[in-house]
C-alpha positions in Angstrom: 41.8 102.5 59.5 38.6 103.1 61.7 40.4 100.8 64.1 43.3 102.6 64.6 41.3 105.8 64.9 39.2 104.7 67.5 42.3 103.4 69.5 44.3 107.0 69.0 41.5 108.9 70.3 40.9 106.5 73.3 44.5 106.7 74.0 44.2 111.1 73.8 41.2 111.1 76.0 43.0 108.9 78.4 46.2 111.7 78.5 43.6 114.2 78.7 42.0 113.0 81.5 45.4 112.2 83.5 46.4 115.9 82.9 43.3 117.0 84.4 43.6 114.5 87.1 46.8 116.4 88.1 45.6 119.8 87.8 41.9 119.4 90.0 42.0 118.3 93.3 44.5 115.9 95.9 46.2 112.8 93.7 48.0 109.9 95.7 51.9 110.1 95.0 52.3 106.2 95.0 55.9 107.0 95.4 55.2 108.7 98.9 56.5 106.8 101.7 54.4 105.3 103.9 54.8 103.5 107.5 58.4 103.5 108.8 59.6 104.6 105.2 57.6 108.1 106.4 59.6 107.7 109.5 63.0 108.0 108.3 61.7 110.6 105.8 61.2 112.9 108.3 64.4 115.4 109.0 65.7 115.1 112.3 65.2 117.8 115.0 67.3 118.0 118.5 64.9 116.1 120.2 64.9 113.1 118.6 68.4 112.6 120.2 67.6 109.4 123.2 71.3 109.7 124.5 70.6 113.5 125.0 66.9 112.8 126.7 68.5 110.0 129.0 71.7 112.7 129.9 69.5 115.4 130.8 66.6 112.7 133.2 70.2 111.2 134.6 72.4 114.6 135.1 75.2 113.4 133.8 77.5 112.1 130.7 78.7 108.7 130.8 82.2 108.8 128.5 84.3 105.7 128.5 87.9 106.3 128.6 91.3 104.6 128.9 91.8 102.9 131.7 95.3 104.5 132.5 97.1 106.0 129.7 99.3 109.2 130.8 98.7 112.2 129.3 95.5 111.1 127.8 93.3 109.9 130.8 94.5 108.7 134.0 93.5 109.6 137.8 95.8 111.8 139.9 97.0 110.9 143.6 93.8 111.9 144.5 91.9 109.9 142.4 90.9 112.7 140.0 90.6 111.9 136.6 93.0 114.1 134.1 94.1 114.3 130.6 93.8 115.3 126.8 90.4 112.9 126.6 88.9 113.8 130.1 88.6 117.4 129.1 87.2 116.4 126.3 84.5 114.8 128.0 84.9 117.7 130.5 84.0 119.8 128.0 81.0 118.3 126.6 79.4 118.0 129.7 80.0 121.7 130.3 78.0 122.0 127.0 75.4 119.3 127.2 74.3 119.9 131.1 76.4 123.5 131.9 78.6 121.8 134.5 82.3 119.9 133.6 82.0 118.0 136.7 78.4 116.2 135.5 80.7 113.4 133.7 80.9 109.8 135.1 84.5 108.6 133.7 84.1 104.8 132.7 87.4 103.2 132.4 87.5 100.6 129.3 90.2 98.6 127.7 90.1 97.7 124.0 87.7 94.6 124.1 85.2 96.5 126.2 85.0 99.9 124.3 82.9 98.9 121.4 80.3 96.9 123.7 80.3 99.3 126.5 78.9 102.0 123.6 76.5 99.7 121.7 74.6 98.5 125.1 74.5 102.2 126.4 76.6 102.0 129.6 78.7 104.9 128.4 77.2 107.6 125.9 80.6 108.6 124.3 83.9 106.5 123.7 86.5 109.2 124.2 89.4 107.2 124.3 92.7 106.2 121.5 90.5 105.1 119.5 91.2 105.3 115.7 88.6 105.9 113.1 88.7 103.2 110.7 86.1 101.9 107.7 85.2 98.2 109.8 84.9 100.1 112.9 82.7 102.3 111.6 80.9 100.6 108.7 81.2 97.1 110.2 80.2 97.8 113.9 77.9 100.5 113.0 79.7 102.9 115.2 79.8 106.7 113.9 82.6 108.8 114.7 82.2 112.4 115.8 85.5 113.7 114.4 89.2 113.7 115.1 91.1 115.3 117.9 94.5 113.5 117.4 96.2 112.7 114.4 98.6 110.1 115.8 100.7 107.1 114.2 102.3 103.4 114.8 105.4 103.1 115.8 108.4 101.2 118.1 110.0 101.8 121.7 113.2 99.8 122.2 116.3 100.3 124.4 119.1 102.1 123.7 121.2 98.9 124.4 120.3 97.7 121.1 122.0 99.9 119.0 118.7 99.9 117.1 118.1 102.9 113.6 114.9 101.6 112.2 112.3 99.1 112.9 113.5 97.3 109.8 116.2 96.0 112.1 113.8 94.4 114.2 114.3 91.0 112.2 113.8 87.7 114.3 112.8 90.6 117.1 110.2 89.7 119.9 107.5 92.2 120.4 104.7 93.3 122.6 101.9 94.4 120.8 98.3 94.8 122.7 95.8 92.3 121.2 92.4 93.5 119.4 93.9 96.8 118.7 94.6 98.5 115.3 98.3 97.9 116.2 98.1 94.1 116.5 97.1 94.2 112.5 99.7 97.1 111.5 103.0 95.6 112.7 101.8 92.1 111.2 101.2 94.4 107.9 104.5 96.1 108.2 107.3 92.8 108.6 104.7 90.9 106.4 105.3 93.1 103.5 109.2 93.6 104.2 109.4 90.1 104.6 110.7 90.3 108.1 110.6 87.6 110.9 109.6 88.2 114.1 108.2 87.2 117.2 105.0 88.8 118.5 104.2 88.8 122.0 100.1 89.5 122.3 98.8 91.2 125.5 95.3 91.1 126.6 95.7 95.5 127.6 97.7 98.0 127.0 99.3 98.0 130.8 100.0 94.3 130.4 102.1 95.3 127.1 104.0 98.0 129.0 104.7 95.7 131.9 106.3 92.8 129.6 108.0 95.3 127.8 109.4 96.9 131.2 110.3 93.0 132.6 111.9 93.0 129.0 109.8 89.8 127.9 110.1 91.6 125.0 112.5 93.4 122.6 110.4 96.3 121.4 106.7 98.0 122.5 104.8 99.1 119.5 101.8 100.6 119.8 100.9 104.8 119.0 103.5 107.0 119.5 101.7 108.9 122.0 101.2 105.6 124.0 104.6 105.1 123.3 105.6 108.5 124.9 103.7 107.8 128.0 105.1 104.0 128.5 108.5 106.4 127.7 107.9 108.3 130.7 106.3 105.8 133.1 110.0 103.7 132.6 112.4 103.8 135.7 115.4 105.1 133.5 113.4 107.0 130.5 116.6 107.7 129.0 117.8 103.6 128.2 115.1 104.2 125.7 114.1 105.7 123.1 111.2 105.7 119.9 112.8 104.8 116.7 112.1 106.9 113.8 109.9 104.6 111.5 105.8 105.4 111.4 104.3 102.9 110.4 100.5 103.9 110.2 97.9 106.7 110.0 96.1 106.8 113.4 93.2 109.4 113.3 91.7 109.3 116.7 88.4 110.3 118.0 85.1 110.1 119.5 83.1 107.4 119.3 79.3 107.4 119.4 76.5 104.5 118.7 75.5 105.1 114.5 71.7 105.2 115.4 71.5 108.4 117.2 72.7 111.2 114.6 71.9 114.1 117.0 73.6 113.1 119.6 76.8 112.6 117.0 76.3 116.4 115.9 76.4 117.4 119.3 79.7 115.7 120.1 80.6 116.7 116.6 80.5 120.3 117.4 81.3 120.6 120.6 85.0 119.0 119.9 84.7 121.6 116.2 84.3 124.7 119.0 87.6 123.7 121.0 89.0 123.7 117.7 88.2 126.9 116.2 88.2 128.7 119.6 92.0 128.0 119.3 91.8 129.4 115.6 90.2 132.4 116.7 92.1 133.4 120.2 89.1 132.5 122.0 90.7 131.0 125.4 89.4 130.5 129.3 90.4 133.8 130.3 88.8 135.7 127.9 85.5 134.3 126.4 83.4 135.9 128.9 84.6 139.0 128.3 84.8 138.4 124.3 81.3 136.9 124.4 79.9 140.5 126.0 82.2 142.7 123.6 83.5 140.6 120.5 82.7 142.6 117.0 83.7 139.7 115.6 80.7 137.9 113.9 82.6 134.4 113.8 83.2 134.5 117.7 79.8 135.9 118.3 78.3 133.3 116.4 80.4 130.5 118.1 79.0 132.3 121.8 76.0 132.2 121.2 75.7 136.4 121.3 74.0 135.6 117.5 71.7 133.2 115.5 70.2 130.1 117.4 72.9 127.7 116.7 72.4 126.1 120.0 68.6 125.3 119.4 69.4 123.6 116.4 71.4 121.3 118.5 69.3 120.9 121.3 71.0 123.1 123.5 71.4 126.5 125.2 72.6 129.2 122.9 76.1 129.3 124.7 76.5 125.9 124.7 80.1 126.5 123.2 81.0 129.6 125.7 80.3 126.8 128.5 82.5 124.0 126.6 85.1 126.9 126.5 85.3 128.4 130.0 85.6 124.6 131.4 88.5 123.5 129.8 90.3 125.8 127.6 90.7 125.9 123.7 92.0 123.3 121.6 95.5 124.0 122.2 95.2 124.9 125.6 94.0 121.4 126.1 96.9 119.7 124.5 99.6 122.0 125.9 98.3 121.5 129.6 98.2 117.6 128.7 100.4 116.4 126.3 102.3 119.5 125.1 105.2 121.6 126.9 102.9 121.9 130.0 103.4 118.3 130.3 106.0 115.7 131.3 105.3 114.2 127.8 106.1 117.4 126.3 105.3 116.5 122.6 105.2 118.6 119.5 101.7 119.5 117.8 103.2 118.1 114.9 100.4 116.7 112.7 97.8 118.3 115.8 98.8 121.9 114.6 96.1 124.0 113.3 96.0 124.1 109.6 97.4 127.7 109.5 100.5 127.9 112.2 103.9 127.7 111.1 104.5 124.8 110.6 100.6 123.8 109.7 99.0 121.0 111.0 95.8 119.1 110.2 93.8 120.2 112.7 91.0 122.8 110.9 87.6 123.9 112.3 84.1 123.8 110.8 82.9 126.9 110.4 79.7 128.0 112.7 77.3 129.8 111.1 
């Protein structure tokens, strides 16, 4: 009995002394990280972004984009670059370095992208890219967001007499090889137990060319692709893009995983084009509405209140520059792909979330 005594009270003194270890004086949190553990710890701040630090010493963004895809980046007759992606990158230099012309434009093709990002030549992929959970997870790639909903589908010739793509049995066709497409049409006759013949190009020109020479009996690839092959065709109307989507395409920009404020950055600046749209904010009028806007949400998004900017590294009217250079989100796709356009396509899917008929297209509130 004295034994067990002895032993409680050893044990109380013991608590005691722990309690008043934790009231008097510093204690060492053994669960505190230490070393590189501290590191990561730490909450980011806008100038741990390298890509930013090496923009700003070099003057310039480095954005890969398609080589040559109409409507979506291609160079002019006088070797201008133009489209939906370009001003994307347009606008992001606007933001980054205050100038839209501070952009080199890095042509890539689908087996380059992915390299050309992870070794640094280019700072952005801006390109038809689509977001997927190996790109991302397994190349330890991060995507900024998504600025076209899209989907897989077929371009055949009239002469076929074709309705659906689940005619296409015993069919050759021209698919470009290490793209998302490659693995959807194998998906789709797989599954419907179709036959057919697939005729793998090394690039996306290549696949139009064959398709053209018709080495082939249908072109699949993104509709939007699809639409700009369409158009680059010598009689447009011999063909046509059968009904049947076969995918969900979400396409985006690309940055490398490790830099997270560089990804915000691109994040935003695309979420500003977006709700710029949403609130009426276009080229014309957001240096007038940034000097007399009531409107806290535009004021906000121009930097006329709070220090959004600094938290991204950049000047307060980073978005107002992003704006002025290129144009909302619709105004962008309207001048590129839209009814500006010799591709003249619908927003569909790229509607905001509140026109009639809504889209999925919905900006991030900034505040």
């Amino acid at each position: 009995m004295r034994i067990r005594t002895t032993g409680l009270a050893a044990i109380m003194a013991a608590l005691a002394l722990a309690g008043c270890g934790r009231g008097e004086g510093p204690v060492e949190d053994a669960a505190a990280p230490e070393g590189d553990a501290a590191v990561a710890a730490r909450p980011h701040t806008p100038g741990d972004s390298e890509t930013l630090r090496a923009i700003k010493q070099r003057g310039r963004v480095n954005c890969g984009v398609n080589p040559g895809l109409i409507g979506f980046a291609y160079t002019d007759n006088r070797g201008e670059w133009r489209g939906f992606d370009v001003d994307f990158c347009r606008a992001l230099a606007a933001a980054v370095l205050g100038d839209p012309r501070a952009v080199r434009f890095v042509p890539l093709n689908a087996e380059q992208r992915f390299e050309a990002l992870r070794t640094g030549r280019v700072d952005v992929l801006w390109r038809n890219t689509s977001w997927t959970l190996t790109r991302e997870a397994g190349d330890a790639l991060t995507f900024a967001g998504i600025n076209y909903y899209d989907g897989q589908g077929f371009l055949v010739r009239r002469s076929l007499n074709l309705n659906s793509a689940s005619e296409l049995n015993g069919a050759r066709v021209c698919v470009q090889s290490g793209s998302t497409s490659e693995l959807n049409v194998g998906d789709y006759f797989r599954s419907r137990g179709i036959e057919y013949r697939p005729v793998v190009l090394r690039t996306e020109e290549e696949a139009r060319q064959a398709y053209a020479r018709e080495d082939c009996d249908a072109l699949t690839a993104d509709i939007s692709a699809l639409a700009a092959a369409r158009v680059s065709l010598t009689n447009q109307q011999a063909h046509a893009v059968l009904p049947d989507v076969i995918s969900k395409e979400p396409l985006g920009p690309v940055v490398r995983r490790e830099d997270e404020g560089w990804a915000s950055i691109v994040r935003w600046t695309l979420n500003a084009l977006i709700l710029a749209e949403e609130l009426g904010v276009t080229d014309d009028n957001v240096a007038q509405l940034a000097r007399e806007s009531g409107d806290p949400r535009i004021r906000r998004m121009l930097g006329r209140e709070g220090e959004f900017g600094a938290m991204l590294g950049l000047p307060n009217d980073w978005a107002q520059k992003a704006i002025a250079a290129t144009g909302n989100y619709g105004e962008i796709f309207d001048r590129n792909l839209g009814s500006q356009s010799t591709l003249d396509l619908a927003r569909g899917l790229n509607a905001q979330w509140n026109a009639r008929p809504g889209g999925l297209i919905y900006g991030l509130p900034i505040r």
